[in-house]
C-alpha positions in Angstrom: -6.4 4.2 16.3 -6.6 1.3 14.4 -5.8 0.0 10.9 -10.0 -0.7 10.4 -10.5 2.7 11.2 -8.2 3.8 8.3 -10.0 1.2 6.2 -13.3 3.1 6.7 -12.6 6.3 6.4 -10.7 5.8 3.1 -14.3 4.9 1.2 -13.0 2.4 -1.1 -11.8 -1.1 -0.1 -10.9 -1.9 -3.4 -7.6 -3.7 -4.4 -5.7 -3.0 -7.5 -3.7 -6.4 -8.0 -2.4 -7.9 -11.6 -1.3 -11.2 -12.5 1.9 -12.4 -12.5 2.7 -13.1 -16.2 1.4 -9.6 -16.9 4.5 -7.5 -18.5 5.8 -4.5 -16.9 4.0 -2.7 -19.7 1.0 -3.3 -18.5 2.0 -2.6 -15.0 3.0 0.8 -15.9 -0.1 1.6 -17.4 -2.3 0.3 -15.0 -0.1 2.2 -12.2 -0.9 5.5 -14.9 -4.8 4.7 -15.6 -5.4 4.0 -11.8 -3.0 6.9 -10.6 -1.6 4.5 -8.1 2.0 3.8 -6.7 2.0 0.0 -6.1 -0.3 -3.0 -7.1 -0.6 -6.3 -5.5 0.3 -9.2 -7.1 -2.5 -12.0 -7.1 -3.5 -14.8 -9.5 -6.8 -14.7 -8.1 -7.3 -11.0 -6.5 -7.6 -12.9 -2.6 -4.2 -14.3 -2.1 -0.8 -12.3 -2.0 1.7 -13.2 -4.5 3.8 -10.1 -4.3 3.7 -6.5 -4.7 5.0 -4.4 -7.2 5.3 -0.5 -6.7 6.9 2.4 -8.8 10.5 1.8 -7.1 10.3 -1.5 -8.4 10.1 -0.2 -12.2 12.7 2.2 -11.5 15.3 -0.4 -10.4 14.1 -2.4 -13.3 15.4 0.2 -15.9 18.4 0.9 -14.0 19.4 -2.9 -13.7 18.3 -3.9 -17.4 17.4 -1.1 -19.6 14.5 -0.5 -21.9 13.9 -4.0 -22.2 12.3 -3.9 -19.2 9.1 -3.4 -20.2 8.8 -6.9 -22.1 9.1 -8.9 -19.0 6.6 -10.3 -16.3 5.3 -8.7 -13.2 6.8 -11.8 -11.5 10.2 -11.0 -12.3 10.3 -7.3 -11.1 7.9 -8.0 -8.4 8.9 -8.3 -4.4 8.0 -11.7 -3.0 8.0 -10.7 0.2 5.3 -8.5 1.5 4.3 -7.0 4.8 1.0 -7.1 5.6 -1.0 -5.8 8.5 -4.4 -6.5 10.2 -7.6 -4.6 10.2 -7.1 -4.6 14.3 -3.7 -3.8 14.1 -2.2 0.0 15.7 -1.8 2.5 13.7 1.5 3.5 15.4 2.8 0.2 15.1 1.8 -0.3 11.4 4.0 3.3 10.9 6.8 2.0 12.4 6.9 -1.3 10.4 6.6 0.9 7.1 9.4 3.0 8.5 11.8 0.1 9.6 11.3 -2.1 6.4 11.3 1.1 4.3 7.9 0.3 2.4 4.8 2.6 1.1 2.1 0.2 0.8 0.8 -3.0 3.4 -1.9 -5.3 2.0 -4.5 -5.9 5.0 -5.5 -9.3 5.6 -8.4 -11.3 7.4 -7.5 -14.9 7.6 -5.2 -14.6 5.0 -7.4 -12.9 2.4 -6.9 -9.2 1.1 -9.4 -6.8 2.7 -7.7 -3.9 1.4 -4.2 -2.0 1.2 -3.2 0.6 3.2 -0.4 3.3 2.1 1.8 5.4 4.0 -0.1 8.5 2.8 -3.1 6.9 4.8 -1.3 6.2 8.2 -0.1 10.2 7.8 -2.9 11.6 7.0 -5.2 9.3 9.9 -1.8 10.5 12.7 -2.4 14.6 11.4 -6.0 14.3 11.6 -5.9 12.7 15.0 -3.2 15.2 16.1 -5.6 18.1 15.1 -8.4 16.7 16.6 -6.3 16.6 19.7 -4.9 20.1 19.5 -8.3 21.3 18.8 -10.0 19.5 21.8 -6.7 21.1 23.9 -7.6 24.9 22.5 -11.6 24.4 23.1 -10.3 23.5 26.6 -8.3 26.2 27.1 -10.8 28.7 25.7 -13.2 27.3 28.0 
C-alpha cells in the first residue's frame, strides 16, 4: 500500500497551514476550530516553511511561560520537516514517523504540498489492510 492510497481514501486533500508571523494565539485557535494536532507552516499554502504541532505549544509554555502566546509561529515552529511522496510505502512512511518520533508528514509532488498525512492515517490504512487480510484468510478457511 501506498501513501496515494491513504491520500484517497482520507476524502479531503486539504492542508491546514498558517503564516509564519502569525502568534501562537492564533495557532492555538486554529489547532481548536479545525480540531487538528499540527499545521504546516507556509507563506504561500504550496511551499513548506515548517510545521508546528500541539508538542510544540506544550514545550513553548514549559520553556517560556504564558508569554508564549504573544510570539510568532516562526519561533515555536520546527524547521525541519519530513515529508513523504504520494508513491511512497506505507510501511516505510511508519517507520520514518516512528524513528524521527513525528505525527504528521506533509506529502509532496515536485516540491509542492498535495496533502498531509498523520500517524492516525498510516494505522488506521495498516488495521484495515490487516482485516482485510484476516478476513480473506477466514473466507478461505470456511471455504
Amino acid at each position: 500500500m501506498r501513501i496515494e492510497d491513504v491520500i484517497r481514501t482520507k476524502g479531503s486533500t486539504e492542508v491546514v497551514t498558517i503564516a509564519p508571523d502569525a502568534t501562537v494565539t492564533d495557532l492555538v485557535n486554529l489547532l481548536a476550530e479545525r480540531n487538528i494536532g499540527a499545521v504546516v507552516v507556509s507563506v504561500d499554502g504550496v511551499h513548506i516553511d515548517g510545521i508546528v504541532s500541539e508538542r510544540d505549544v506544550v514545550r513553548g509554555l514549559a520553556q517560556h511561560g504564558g508569554g508564549i502566546v504573544d510570539q510568532t509561529v516562526r519561533q515555536l515552529m520546527t524547521s525541519e520537516v519530513y515529508t513523504v511522496e504520494p508513491d511512497s510505502l506505507l510501511e516505510d512512511t511508519a517507520q520514518s514517523m516512528t524513528v524521527h518520533r513525528i505525527r504528521h508528514m506533509p506529502v509532496l509532488v515536485n516540491g509542492q504540498m498535495v496533502g498531509l498525512v498523520s500517524i492516525g492515517d498510516v494505522v488506521k490504512h495498516r488495521i484495515d489492510q490487516l482485516t482485510d487480510e484476516r478476513d480473506h484468510l477466514i473466507g478461505y478457511l470456511h471455504s
